[in-house]
N, CA, C and O atoms as a GROMACS GRO file, in nm:
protein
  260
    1UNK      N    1  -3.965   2.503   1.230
    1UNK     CA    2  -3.846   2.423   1.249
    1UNK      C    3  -3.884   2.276   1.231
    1UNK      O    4  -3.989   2.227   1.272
    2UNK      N    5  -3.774   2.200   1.155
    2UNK     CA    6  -3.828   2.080   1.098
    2UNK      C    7  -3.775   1.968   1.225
    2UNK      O    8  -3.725   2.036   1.314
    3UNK      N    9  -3.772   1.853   1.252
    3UNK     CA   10  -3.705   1.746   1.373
    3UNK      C   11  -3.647   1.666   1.232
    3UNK      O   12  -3.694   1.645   1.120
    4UNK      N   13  -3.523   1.633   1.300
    4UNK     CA   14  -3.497   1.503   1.186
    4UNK      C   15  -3.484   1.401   1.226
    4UNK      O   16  -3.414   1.371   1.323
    5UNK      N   17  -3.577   1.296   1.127
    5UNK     CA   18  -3.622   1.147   1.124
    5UNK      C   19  -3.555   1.089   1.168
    5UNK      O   20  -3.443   1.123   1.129
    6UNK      N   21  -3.547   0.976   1.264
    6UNK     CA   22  -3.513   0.862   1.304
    6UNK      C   23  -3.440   0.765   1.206
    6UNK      O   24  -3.481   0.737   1.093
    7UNK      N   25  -3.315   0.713   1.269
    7UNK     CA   26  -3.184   0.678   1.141
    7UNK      C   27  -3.281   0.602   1.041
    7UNK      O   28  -3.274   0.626   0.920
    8UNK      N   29  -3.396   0.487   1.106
    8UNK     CA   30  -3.474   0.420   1.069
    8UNK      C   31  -3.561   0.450   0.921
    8UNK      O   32  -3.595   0.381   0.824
    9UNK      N   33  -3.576   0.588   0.963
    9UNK     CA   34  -3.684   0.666   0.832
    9UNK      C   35  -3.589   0.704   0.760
    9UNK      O   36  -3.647   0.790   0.693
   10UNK      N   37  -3.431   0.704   0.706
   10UNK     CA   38  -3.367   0.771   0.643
   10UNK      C   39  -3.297   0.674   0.566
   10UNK      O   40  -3.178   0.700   0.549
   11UNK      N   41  -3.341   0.565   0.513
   11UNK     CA   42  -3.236   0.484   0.433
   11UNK      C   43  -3.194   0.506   0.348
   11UNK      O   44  -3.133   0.407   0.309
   12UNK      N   45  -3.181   0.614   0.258
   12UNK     CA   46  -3.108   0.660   0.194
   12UNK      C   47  -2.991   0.745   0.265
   12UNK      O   48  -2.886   0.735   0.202
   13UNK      N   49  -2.982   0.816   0.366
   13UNK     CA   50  -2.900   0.845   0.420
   13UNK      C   51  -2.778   0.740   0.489
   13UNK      O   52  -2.658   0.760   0.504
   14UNK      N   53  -2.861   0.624   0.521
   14UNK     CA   54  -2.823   0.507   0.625
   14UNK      C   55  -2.719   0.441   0.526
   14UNK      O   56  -2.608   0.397   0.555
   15UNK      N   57  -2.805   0.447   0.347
   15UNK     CA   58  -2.719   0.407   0.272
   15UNK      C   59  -2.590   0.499   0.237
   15UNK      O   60  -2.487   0.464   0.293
   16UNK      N   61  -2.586   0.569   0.184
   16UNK     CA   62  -2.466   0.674   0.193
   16UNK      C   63  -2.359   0.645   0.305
   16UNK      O   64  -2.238   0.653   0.283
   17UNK      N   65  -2.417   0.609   0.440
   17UNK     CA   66  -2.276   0.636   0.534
   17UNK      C   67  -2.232   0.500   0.574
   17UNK      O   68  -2.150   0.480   0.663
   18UNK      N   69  -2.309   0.384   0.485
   18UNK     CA   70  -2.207   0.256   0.512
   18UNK      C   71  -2.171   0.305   0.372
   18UNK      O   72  -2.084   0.387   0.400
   19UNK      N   73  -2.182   0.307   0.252
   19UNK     CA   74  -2.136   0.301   0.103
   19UNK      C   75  -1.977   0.414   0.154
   19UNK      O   76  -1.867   0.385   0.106
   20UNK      N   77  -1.991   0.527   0.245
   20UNK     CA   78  -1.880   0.618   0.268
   20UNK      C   79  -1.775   0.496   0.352
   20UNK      O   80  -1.657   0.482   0.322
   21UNK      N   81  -1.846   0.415   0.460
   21UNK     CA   82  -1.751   0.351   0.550
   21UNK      C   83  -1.703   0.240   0.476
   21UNK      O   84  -1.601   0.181   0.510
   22UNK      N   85  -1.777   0.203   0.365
   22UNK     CA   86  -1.685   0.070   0.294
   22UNK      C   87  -1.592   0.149   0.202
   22UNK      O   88  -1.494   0.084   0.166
   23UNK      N   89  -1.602   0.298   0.148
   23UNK     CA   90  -1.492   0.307   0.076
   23UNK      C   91  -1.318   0.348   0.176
   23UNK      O   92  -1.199   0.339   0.146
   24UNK      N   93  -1.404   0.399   0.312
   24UNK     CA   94  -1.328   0.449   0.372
   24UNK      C   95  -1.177   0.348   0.379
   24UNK      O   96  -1.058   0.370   0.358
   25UNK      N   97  -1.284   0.192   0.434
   25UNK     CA   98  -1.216   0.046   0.492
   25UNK      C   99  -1.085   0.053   0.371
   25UNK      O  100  -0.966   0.025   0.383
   26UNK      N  101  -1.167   0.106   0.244
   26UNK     CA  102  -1.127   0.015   0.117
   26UNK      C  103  -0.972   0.118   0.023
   26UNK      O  104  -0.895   0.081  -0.066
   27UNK      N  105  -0.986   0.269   0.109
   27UNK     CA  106  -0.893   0.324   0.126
   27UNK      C  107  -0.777   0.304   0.206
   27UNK      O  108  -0.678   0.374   0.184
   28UNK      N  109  -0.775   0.200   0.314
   28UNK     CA  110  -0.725   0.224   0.418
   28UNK      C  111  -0.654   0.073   0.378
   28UNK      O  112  -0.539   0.050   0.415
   29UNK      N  113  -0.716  -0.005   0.317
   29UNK     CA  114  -0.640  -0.128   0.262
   29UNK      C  115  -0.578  -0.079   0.159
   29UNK      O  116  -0.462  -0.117   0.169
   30UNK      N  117  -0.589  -0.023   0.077
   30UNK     CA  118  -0.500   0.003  -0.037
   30UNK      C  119  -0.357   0.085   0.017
   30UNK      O  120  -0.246   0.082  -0.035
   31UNK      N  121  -0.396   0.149   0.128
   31UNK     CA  122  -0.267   0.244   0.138
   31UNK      C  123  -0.171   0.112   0.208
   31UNK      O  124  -0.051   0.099   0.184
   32UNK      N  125  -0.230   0.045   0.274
   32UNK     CA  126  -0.157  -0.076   0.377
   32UNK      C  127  -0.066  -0.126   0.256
   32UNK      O  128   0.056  -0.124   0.264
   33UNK      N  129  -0.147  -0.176   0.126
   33UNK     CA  130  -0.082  -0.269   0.025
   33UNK      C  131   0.048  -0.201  -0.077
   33UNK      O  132   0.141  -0.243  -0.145
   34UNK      N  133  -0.021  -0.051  -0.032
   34UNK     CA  134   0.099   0.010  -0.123
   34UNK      C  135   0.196   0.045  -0.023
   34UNK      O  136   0.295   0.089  -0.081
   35UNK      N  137   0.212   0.046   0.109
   35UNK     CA  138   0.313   0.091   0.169
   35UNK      C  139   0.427  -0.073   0.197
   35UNK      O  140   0.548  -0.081   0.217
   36UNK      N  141   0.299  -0.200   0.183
   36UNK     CA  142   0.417  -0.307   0.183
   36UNK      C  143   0.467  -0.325   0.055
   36UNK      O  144   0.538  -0.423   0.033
   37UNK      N  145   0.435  -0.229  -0.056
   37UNK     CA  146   0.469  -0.332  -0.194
   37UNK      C  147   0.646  -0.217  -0.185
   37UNK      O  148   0.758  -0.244  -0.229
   38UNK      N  149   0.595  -0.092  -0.108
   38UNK     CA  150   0.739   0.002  -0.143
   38UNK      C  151   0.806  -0.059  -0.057
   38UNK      O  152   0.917  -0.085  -0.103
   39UNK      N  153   0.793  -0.092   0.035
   39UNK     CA  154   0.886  -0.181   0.164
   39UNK      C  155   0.956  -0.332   0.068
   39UNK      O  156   1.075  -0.360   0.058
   40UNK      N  157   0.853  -0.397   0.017
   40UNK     CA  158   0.924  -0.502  -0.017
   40UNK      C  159   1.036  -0.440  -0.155
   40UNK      O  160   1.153  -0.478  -0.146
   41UNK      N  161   0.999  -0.343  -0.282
   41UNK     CA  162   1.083  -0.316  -0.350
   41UNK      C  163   1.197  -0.240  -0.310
   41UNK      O  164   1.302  -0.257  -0.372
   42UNK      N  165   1.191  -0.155  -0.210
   42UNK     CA  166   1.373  -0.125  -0.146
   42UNK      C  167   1.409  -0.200  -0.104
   42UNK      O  168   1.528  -0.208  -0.135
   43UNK      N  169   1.361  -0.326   0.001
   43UNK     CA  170   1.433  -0.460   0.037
   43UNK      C  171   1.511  -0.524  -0.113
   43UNK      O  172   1.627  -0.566  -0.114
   44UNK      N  173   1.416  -0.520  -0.242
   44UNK     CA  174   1.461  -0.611  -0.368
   44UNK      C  175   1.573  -0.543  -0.410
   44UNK      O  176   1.677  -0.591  -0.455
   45UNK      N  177   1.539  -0.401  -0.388
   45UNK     CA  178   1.652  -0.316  -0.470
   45UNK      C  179   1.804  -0.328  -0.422
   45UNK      O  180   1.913  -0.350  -0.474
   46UNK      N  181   1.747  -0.300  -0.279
   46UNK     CA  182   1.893  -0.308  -0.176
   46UNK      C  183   1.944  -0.474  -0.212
   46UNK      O  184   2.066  -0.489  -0.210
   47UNK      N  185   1.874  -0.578  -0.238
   47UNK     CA  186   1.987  -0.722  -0.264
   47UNK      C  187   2.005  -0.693  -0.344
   47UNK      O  188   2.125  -0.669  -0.333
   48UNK      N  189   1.968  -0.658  -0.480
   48UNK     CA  190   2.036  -0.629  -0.625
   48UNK      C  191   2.132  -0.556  -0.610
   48UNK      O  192   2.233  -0.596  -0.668
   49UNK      N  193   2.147  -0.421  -0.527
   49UNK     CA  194   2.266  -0.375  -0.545
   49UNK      C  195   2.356  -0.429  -0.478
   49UNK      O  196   2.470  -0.391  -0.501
   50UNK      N  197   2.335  -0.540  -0.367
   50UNK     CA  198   2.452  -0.659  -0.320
   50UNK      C  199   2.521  -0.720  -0.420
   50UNK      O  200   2.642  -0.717  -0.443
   51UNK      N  201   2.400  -0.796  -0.500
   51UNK     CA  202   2.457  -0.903  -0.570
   51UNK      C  203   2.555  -0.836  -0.691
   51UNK      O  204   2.657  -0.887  -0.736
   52UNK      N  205   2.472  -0.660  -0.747
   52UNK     CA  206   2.578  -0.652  -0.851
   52UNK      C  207   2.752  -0.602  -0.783
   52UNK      O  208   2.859  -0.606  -0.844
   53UNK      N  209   2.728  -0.560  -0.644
   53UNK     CA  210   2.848  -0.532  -0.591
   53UNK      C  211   2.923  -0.645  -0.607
   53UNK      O  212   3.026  -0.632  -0.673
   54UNK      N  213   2.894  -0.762  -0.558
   54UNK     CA  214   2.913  -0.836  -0.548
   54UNK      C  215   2.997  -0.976  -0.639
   54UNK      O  216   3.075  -1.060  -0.596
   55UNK      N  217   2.932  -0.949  -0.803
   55UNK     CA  218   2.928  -0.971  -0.929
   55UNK      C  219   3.062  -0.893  -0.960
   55UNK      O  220   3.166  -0.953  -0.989
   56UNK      N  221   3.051  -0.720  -0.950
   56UNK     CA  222   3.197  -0.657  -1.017
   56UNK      C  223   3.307  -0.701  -0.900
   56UNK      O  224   3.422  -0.699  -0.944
   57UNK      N  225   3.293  -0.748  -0.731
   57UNK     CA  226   3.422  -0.774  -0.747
   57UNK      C  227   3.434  -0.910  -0.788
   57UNK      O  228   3.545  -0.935  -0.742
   58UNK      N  229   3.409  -0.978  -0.825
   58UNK     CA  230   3.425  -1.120  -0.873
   58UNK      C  231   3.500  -1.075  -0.973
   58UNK      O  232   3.621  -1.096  -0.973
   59UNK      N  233   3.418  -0.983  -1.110
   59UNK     CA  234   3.467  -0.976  -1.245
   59UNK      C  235   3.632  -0.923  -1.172
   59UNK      O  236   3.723  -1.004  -1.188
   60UNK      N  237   3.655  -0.833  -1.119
   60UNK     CA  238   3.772  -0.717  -1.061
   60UNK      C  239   3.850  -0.826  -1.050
   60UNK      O  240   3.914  -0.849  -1.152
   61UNK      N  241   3.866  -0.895  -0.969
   61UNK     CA  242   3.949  -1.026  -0.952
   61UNK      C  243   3.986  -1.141  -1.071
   61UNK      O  244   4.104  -1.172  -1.056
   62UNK      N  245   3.953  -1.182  -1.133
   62UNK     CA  246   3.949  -1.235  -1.235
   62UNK      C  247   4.003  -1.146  -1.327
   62UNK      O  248   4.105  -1.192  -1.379
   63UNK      N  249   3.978  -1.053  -1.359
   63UNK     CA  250   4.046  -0.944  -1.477
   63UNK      C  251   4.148  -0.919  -1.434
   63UNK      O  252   4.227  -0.880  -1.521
   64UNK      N  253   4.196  -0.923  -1.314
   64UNK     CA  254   4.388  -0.888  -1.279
   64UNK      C  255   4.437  -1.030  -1.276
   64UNK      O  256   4.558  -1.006  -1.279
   65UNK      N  257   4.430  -1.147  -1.274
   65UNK     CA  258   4.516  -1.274  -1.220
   65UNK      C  259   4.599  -1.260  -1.401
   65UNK      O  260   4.688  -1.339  -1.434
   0.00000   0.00000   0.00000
């Protein structure tokens, strides 16, 4: 039966599980950036469909006087 080495004797291992924890960080920012970019485009979408509501009744009014 083998003992296993001290984190110290294993830097290749030591390397692997920060290289795993920086992709982890680097997953965990991307999902943050994509969940504000969908938040901010239904906010954009929802004023556009104000303004074009907004736009046909203008035209609506103007086309009956």
């Amino acid at each position: 039966m083998t003992e296993t080495p001290p984190a110290s004797d294993r830097p290749a291992v030591d390397r692997i599980e920060q290289a795993i924890a920086r992709i982890e960080a680097a997953v965990a920012a991307r999902t943050a950036g994509a969940d504000a970019l969908a938040r901010r485009h239904a906010a954009l979408k929802a004023r556009m469909a104000d303004a074009v509501a907004a736009l046909d009744e203008v035209i609506a009014r103007t086309g009956t006087r």
